[in-house]
C-alpha positions as CSV (number, residue, x, y, z in Angstrom):
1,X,0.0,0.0,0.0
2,X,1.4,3.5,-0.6
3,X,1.7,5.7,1.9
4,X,0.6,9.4,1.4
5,X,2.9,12.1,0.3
6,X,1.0,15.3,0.6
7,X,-2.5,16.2,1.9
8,X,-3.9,19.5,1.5
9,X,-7.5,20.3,3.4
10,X,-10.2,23.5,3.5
11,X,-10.4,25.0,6.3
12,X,-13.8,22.4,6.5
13,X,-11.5,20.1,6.9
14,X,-12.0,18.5,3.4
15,X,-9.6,16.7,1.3
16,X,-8.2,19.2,-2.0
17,X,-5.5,17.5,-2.8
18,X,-4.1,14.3,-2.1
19,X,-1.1,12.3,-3.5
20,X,0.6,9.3,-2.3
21,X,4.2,8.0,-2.8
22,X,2.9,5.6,-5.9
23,X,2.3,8.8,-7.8
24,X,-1.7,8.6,-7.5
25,X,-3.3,11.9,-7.2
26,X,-6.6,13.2,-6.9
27,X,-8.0,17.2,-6.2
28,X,-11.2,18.0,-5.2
29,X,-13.0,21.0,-5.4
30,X,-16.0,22.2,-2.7
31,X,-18.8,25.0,-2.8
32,X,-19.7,26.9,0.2
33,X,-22.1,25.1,1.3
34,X,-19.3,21.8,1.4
35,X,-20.5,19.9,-1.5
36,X,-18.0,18.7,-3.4
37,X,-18.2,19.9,-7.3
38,X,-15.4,18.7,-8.8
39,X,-13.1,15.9,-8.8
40,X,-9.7,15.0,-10.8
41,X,-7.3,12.1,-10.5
42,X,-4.0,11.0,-11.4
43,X,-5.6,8.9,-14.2
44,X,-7.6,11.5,-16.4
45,X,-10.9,10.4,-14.9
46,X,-13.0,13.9,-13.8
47,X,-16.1,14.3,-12.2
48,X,-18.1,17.5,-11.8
49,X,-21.4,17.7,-9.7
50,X,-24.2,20.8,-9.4
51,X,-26.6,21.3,-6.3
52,X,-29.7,22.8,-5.8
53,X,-30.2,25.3,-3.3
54,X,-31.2,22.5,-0.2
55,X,-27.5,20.9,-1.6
56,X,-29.2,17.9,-3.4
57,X,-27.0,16.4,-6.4
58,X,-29.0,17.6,-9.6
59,X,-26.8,17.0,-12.4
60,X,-23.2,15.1,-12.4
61,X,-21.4,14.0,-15.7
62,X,-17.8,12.7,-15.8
63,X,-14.9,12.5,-17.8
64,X,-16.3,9.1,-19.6
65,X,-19.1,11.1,-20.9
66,X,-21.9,9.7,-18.5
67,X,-24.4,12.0,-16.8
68,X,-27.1,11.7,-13.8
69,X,-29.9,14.2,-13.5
70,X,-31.5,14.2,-10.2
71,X,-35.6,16.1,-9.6
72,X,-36.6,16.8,-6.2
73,X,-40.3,17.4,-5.0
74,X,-40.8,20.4,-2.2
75,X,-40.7,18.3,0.4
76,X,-36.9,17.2,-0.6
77,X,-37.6,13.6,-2.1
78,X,-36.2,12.6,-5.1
79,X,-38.5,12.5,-7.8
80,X,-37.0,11.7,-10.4
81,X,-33.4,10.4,-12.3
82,X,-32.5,9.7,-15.4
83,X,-28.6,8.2,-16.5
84,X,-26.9,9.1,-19.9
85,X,-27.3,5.3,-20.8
86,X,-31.3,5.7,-20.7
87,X,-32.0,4.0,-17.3
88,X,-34.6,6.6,-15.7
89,X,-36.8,6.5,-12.4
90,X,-39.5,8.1,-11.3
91,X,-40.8,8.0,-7.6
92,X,-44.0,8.9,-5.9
93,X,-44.6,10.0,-2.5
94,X,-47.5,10.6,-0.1
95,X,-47.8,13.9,2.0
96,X,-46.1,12.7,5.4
97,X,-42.5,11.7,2.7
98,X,-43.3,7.9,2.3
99,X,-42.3,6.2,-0.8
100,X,-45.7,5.0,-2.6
101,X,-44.0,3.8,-6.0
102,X,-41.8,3.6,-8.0
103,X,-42.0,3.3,-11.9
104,X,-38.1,2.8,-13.8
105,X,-37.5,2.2,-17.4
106,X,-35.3,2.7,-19.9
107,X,-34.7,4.9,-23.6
108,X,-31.9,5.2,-26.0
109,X,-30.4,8.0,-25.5
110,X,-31.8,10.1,-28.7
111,X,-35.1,9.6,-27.0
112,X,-34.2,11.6,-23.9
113,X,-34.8,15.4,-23.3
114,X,-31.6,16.6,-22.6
115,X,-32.5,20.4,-21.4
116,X,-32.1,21.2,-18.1
């Protein structure tokens, strides 16, 4: 196992950087609020992430060119996700937050709306 060369944290306390003595790296970048928006690694791979404003995940896509977008109801329950392969989900709740169903499916991707 490598051991770790450097280690940079926010004042959070969050991991930006890290790198061990095998050469791996990764950064990471935060927004105020501490959710982490951006990630890079030694390796090429990158992931960047958006939040709505209760700091749910509504859209990620990464360096492979995949993509998640996340739909939230008032209350804060996930409504809805869809991935960049066509796998989608679609939740229903009742007033008091329980989960009453859940329908999934899938679409090529030239059938999906991709406007956010």
């Amino acid at each position: 196992m490598a051991d770790t060369v450097k280690e940079e944290l926010n004042e959070r306390g969050q991991v930006t950087y890290y790198e061990d003595s095998d050469g791996f790296w990764f950064m990471k970048d935060y927004d105020d609020a501490g959710n982490e928006t951006y990630y890079e690694d030694s390796f090429g791979y990158w992931k960047s992430y958006e939040y709505n404003e209760r700091g749910q995940e509504i859209y990620s896509e990464d360096s492979d060119g995949r993509w998640c977008r996340h739909e939230y109801d008032n209350n804060g329950n996930e409504t809805y996700r869809r991935f960049s392969h066509g796998y989608w989900e679609s939740k229903e709740y009742d007033l008091n937050g329980c989960l009453l169903d859940i329908q999934s499916g899938s679409s090529e991707p030239d059938d999906m709306n991709l406007t956010m």
